[in-house]
N, C-alpha and C positions, 0 to 999 in steps of 0.2 A: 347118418354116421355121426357120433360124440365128436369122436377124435382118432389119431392116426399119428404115424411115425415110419421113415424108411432107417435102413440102417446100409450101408457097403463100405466096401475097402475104402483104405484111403492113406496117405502117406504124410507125414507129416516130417518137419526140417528140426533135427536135434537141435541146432542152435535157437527156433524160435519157442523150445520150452525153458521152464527155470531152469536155474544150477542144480536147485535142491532135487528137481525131477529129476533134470539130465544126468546128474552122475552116477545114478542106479540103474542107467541103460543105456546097451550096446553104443559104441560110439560110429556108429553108421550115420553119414550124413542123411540119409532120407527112413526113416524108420514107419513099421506097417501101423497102422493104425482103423478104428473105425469111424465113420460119420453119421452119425448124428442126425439124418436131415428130415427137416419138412413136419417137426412137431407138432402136432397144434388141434388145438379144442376147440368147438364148437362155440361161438358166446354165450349159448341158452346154459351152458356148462361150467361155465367161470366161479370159483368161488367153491368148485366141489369137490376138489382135489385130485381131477383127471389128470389133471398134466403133469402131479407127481407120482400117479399110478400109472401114466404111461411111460414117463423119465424110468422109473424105476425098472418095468418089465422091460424096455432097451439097453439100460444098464444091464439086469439080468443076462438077456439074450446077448451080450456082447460077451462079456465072462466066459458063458458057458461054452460060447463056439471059439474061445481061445485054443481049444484042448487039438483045433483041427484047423485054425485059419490064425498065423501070429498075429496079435495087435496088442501094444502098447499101453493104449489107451483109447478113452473117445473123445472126439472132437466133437461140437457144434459152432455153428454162427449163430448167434443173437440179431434177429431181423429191429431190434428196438430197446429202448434200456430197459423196460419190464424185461422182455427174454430174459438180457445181461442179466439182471436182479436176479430172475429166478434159478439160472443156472449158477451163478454166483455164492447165492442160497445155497445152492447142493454140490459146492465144494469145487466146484469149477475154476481153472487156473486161466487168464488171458492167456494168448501168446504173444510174446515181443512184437511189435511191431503190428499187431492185429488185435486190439482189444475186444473187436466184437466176435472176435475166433476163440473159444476157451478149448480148454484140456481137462481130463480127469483121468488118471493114471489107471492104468488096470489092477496096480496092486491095490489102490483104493479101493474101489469097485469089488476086487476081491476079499478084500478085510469087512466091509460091510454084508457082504452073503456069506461068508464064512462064521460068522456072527449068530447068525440066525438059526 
């Protein structure tokens, strides 16, 4: 196996996103969202662009199944600052209080495949 990624529900706290996020969505204290987890490449793989081809088909797959499962956005944890960096890199917001917890808003996610 290269590499791998899960994806599931998940919930995240309006207040622990921006202003800029927060105010273009519902003001529900716990909003749905997806996770992110368990990303990760192979070493013998590093340097070849798996983990933006897999970021990317999670991002895809997360979009897509908005039309039947609500989520906001995605979340991940950064297990190290590399992670951080590379989800950082692709537009990933911290969350207050949790820096190594970022966001990336669905309308994001959806202005980049709609693009294409």
């Amino acid at each position: 196996m290269l590499g791998y990624y899960t994806l599931s529900a998940y919930n995240v706290h309006l207040a622990e996103l921006t202003e800029a996020i927060a105010r273009k969505l519902p003001r529900y204290p716990l909003l749905p969202a997806t996770l992110l987890g368990r990303l990760a490449i192979d070493t013998s793989c590093r340097g070849q662009n798996l983990g933006r081809f897999l970021l990317m088909d999670a991002l895809h797959r997360s979009w897509k199944n908005t039309s039947e499962v609500a989520s906001v956005g995605v979340v991940v944890e950064a297990l190290d600052e590399s992670a951080r960096a590379f989800y950082l890199h692709h537009e990933f917001q911290s969350l207050a209080n949790h820096p190594d917890k970022l966001f990336l808003a669905m309308a994001t996610i959806q202005k980049a495949f709609r693009a294409r």
